[in-house]
N, C-alpha and C positions, 0 to 999 in steps of 0.2 A: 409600276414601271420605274425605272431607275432612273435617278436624277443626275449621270454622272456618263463619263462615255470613254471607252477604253477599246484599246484595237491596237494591233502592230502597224509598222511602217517600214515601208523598205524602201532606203535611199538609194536610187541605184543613176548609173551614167558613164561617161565614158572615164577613164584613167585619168588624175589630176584635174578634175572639175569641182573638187571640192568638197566631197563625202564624207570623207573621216572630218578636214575640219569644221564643217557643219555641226554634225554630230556632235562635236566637242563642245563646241560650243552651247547648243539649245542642251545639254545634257550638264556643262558646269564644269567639267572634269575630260582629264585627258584617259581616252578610254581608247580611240584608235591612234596609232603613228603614224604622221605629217611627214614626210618629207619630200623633195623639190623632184624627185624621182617619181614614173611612173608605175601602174601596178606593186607599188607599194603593201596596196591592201591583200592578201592574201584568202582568207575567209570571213565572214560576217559576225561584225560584232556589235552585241546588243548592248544598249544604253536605253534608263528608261527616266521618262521624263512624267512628273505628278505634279499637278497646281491641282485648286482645292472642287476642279471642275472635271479633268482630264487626266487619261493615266495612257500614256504615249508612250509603245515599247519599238525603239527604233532600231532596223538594221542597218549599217552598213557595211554594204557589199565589195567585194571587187569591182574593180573596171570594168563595165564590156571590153573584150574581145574578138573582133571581129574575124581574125583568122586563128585558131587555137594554134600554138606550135608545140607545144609538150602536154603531155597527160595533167600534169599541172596546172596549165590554163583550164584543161576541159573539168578537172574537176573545180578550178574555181565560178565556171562559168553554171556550173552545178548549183551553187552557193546562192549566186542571185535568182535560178529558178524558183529555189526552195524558200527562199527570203519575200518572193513574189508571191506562192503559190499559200504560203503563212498570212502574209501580210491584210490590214484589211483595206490601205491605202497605200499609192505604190506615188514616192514622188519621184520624176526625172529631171536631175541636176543637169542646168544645161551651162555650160563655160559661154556668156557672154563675148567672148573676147573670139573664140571659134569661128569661122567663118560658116557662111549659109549653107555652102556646099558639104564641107562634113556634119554641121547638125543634124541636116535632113537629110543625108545617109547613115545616122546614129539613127534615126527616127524609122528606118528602114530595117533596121536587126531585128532578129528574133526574139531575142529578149524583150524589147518595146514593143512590139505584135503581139506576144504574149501576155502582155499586159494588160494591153487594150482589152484583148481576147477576154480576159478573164471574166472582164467587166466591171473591175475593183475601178474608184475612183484614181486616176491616173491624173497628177498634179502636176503641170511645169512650174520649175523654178528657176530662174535664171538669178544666174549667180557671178559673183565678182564685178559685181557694180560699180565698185570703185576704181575698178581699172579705166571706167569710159571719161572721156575728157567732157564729152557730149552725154550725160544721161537719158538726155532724148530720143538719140539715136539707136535707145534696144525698141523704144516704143514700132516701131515698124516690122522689126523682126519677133516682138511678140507676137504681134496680131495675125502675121502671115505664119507663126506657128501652131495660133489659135484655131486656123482655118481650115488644117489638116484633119480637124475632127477627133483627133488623139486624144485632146484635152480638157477636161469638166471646168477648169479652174487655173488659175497663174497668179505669180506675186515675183518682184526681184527683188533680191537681196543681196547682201554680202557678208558671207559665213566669214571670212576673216576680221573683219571689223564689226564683227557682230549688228548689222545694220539690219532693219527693220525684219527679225526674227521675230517678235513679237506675232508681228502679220503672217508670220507662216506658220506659226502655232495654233495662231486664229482660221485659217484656213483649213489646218488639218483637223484640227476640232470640228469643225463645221460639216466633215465630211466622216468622221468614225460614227461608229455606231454605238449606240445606246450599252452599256452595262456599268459591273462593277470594276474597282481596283482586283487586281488580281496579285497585287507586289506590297508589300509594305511603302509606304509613301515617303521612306527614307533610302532604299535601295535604289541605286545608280547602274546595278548589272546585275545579269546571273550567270556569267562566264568566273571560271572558276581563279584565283589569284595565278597559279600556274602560267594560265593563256598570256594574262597581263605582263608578266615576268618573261617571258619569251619575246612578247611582240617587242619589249623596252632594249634588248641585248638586238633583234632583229634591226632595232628602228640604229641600233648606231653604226651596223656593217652595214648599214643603206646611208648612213651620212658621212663616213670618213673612206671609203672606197667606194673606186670607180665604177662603170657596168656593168662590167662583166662579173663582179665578186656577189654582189647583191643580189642578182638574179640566181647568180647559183648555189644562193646558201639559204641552210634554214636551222632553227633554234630548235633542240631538243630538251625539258626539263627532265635530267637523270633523278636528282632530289631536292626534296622541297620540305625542310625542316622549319615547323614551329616550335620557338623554347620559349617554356615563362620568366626564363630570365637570361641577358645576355642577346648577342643576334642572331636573328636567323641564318641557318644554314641551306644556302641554295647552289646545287653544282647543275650545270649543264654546257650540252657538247655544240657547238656550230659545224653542222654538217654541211660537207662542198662536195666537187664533183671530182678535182682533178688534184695530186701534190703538190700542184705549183701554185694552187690557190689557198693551200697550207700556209706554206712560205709566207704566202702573202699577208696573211691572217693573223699570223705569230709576229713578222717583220723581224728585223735586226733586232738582237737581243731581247724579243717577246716585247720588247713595244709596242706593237702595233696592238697586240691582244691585250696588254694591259691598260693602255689606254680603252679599250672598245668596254674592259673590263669596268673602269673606275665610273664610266661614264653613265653606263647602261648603270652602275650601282645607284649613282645620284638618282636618278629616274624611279627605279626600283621602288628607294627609301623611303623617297616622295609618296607616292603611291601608296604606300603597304603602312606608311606611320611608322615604319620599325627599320632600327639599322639591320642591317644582314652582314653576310661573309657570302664573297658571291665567288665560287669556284670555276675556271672556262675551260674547257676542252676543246680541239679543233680535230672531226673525224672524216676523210675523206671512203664517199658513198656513188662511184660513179654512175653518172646518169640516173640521180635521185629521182629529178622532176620528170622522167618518161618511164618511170616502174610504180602499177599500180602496188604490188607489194609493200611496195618500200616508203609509198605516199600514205599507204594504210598506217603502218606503222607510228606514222609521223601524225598520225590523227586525221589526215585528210580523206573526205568521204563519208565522216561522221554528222551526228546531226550542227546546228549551229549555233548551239546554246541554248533553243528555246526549251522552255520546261513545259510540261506538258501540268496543266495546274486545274483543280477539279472546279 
């Protein structure tokens, strides 16, 4: 019998509860893109976490969704199925700070029923602790979420201050099941550098433009050159919907792209250990996010990294 215990996980919840930066964190490394905007997260990406007990391969999902408005949504909302129906423990991030009435209409979705349904250990975690003046004060709203019967287990933390993560590691531990490593005990993902290089250029038109730009663009890698000597060569286009969100992309005299350029490079570098040459295109593709064609193309609908390992 195996001395060690290994299982997926999929973090899932509502939009800006905390997901990616979780992840980031119990993983070491910036693996998903943060930012103050919602749905952010686009597809599931895996991070995998190994101490000398446990081999923890985490997804994070998109947002729930509770009314899909473009093809987009529904195949993201795709994503967390597939990340559930994989996983062997399913935690649900809950925003603290939310009030009762949307929690436990979050607790009412499909996705959460599905969960349940599955019969996989289903985790709350309540999250952003440090926002409460009063710590006390989630103590009431746990227990009245405990009592819903949804939940095997709880613990609260705070993925941004990395607070008692420890305890949710223990937890999750507690609940996978029995086997071997199936990763190398130095691997952090099995998403390909590509994905990473995209989401980086993604995460800075979600930080220096407004709403309307972010939601309608998305990162396409054209090429992805490895040299042994000198930097890498990386070109790719940001696709939009409309020309006026060209304009906007480019700005006066290609500022605006070259900054989204310099920026997204720093990030890149980081990441990859190696300088690059980072080349940007802006291609406008109307009404990307309501054509499954065109979502195909762009990788979406595809599996979500996991490898399939004997």
């Amino acid at each position: 019998m195996s001395t060690t215990k290994f299982g997926y996980v999929a973090i899932v919840g509502k939009p800006n509860a905390g997901k990616s930066t979780l992840m980031n964190a119990l993983i070491g490394e910036k693996l998903s893109i943060v930012t103050a905007k919602p749905e952010t997260t686009r597809r599931s990406v895996l991070g995998i976490y190994s101490d000398e007990k446990a081999q923890m391969i985490f997804l994070d999902t998109p947002g729930i969704v509770p009314r899909p408005k473009f093809e987009l949504h529904r195949q993201m909302i795709g994503y967390i199925h597939q990340a559930i129906e994989e996983a062997s423990v399913v935690v649900l991030l809950i925003d603290i700070n939310d009030g009762m009435k949307s929690i436990m209409q979050m607790l009412n979705d499909e996705v959460v029923l599905e969960a349940k349904k599955s019969g996989k250990p289903l985790l709350l975690v309540v999250n952003k602790m440090d926002k409460l003046d009063d710590k006390a004060s989630a103590l009431p709203i746990i227990v009245e979420l405990m009592q819903t019967g949804l939940f095997v287990d709880n613990v609260a933390i705070s993925g941004l201050r990395g607070k008692f993560l420890k305890d949710l590691l223990a937890l999750i531990e507690k609940h996978l099941p029995a086997g071997e490593f199936m990763y190398d005990a130095e691997m952090i993902s099995t998403q390909p550098q590509r994905f990473f290089v995209s989401e980086f250029i993604r995460e800075q038109v979600f930080k220096q433009f407004k709403e309307e730009i972010p939601y309608s663009a998305e990162v396409h890698i054209i090429k992805f050159i490895e040299r042994g000597k000198g930097k890498w060569f990386i070109s790719a286009e940001i696709v939009v919907e409309r020309q006026s969100q060209k304009g906007i992309l480019i700005g006066g005299k290609g500022q605006a792209l070259k900054q989204i350029g310099e920026r997204a490079r720093t990030s890149i570098e980081e990441h990859l250990g190696m300088p690059v040459f980072l080349e940007l295109f802006i291609k406008v593709r109307e009404e990307w996010r309501d054509s499954e064609r065109m979502l195909r193309d762009m990788g979406y609908g595809k599996d979500t990294g996991l490898e399939e390992v004997e």
